[in-house]
C-alpha positions as CSV (number, residue, x, y, z in Angstrom):
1,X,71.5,92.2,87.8
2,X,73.8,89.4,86.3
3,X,77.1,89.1,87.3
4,X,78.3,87.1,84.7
5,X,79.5,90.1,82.6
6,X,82.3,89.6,80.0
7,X,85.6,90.6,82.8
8,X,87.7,92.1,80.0
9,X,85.1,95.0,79.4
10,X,87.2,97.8,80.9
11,X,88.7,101.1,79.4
12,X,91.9,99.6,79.5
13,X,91.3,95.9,77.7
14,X,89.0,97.9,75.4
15,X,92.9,99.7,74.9
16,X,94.6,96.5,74.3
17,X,92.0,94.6,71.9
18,X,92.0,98.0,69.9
19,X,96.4,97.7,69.8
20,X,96.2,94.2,69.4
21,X,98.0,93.8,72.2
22,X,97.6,89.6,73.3
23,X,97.0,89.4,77.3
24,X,95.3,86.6,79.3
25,X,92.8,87.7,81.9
26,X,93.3,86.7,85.6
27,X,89.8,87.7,87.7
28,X,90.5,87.2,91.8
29,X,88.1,87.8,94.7
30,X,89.6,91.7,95.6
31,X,90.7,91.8,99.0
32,X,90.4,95.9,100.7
33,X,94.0,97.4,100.7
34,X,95.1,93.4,99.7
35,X,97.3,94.9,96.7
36,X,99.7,93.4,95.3
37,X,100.6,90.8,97.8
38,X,97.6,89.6,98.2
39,X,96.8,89.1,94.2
40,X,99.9,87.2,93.6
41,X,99.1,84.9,96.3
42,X,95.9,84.2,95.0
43,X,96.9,83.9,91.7
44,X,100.2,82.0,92.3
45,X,102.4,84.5,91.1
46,X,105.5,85.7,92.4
47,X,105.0,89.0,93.7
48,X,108.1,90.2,91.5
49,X,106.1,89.7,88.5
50,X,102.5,91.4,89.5
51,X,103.2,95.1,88.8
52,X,101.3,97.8,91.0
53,X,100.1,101.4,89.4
54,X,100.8,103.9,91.7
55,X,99.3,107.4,90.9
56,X,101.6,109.9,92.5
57,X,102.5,113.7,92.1
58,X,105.0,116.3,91.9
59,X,105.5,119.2,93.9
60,X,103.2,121.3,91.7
61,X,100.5,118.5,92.3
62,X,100.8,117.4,88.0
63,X,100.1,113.3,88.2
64,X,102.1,110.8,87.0
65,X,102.1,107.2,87.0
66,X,104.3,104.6,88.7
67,X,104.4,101.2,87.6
68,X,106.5,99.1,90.6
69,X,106.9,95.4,91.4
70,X,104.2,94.4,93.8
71,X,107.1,93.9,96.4
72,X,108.6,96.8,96.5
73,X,108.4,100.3,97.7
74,X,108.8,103.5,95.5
75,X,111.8,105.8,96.9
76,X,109.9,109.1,95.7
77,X,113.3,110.6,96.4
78,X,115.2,108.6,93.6
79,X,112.4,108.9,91.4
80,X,111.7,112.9,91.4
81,X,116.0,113.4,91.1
82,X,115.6,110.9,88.1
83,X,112.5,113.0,86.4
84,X,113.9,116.5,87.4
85,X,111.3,117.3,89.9
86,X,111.4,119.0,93.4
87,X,109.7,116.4,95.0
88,X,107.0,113.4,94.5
89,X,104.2,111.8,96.9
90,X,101.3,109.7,96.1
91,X,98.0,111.2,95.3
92,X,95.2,110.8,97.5
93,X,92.8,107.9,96.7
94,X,90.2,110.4,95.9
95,X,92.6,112.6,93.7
96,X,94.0,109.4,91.8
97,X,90.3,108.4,91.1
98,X,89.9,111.2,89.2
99,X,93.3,111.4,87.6
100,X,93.1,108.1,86.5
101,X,89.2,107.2,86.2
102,X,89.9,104.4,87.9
103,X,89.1,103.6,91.6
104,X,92.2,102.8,93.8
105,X,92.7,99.2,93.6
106,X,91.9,98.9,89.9
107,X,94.2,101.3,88.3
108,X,95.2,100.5,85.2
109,X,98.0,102.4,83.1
110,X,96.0,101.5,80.2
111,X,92.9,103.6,79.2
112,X,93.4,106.4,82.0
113,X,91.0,109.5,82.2
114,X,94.2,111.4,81.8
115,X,97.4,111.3,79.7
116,X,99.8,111.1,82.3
117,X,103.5,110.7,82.2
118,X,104.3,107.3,83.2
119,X,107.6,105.8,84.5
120,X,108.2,102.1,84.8
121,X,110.8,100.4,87.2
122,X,113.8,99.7,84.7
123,X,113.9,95.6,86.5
124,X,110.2,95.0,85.5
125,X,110.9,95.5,81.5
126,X,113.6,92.6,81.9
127,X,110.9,90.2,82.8
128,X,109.1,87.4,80.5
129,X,105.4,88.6,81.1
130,X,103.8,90.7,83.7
131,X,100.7,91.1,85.8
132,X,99.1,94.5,85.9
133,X,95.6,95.9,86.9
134,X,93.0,95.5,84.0
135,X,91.1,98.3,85.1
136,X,88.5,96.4,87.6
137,X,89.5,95.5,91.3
138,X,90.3,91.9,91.6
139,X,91.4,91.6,87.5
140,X,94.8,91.4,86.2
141,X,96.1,91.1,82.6
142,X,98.8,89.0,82.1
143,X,101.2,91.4,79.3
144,X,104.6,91.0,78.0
145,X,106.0,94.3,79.9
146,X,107.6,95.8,76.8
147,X,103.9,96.5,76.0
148,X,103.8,99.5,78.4
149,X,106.6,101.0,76.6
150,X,105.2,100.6,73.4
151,X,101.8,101.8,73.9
152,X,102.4,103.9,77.4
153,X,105.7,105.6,76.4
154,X,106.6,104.6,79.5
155,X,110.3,105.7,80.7
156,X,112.4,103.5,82.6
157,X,113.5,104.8,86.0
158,X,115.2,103.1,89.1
159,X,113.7,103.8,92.3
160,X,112.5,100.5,93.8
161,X,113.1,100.0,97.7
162,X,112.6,96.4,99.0
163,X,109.4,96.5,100.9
């Protein structure tokens, strides 16, 4: 089988084209449980700026999506006082493949399985342009962040730790 397929073919570019939305494409060799960290420095990106989707879940196990600077941590306390709920925790891999259609690794907000509600760090809509999963492991979209607002309805939300 080639390997030379177009990168960009994924539920979530096929989202963007059909929005319009102008992205660059940044392919990477995918490191296991690399995330974040490890794609910035590849890329030469400031870790900042490459934005991690987190599936996570409330305490009646309903998914939602967290988009998070790739260097820093989620406080599911803040974040489930800011979204009225009783608690939230990350989904297991196998439960956020499903919820998302994705495999963990190469979430993408865009073009999920499910609608989901999805909340965005508040500091990540104040940058220039952004790095996110394009829906493959080891490819990133490069996006003006105001995107996932526009086409995500994504809320704003503070709850970033430092790592």
């Amino acid at each position: 089988m080639a390997k030379k397929e177009h990168v960009s073919e994924t539920p979530a570019t096929q989202l963007l084209k059909r929005h319009k939305v102008d992205f660059s494409e940044h392919p990477y060799a995918y490191l296991e449980h690399g995330g974040a960290q490890h794609s910035a420095q590849v890329l030469g990106w400031d870790p900042f700026h490459v934005v991690k989707t987190l599936i996570m879940q409330d305490q009646d196990a309903k998914p939602l999506v967290v988009l998070m600077h790739g260097n820093r941590k989620v406080s599911t306390k803040n974040l489930a006082r800011q979204i009225g709920a009783k608690s939230v925790e990350p989904c297991a891999p196998e439960v956020a493949n499903r919820h998302s259609g994705y495999l963990v690794g190469g979430t993408s907000p865009f073009g999920t399985r499910k609608a989901m509600p999805i909340y965005i760090e508040e500091t990540i809509l104040a940058l220039p342009k952004i790095l996110i999963n394009g829906g493959r492991r080891g490819f990133l979209v490069g996006i003006d962040p105001q995107v996932c607002v526009v086409l995500l309805a994504a809320q704003p939300v503070q709850c970033a730790l430092a790592e």
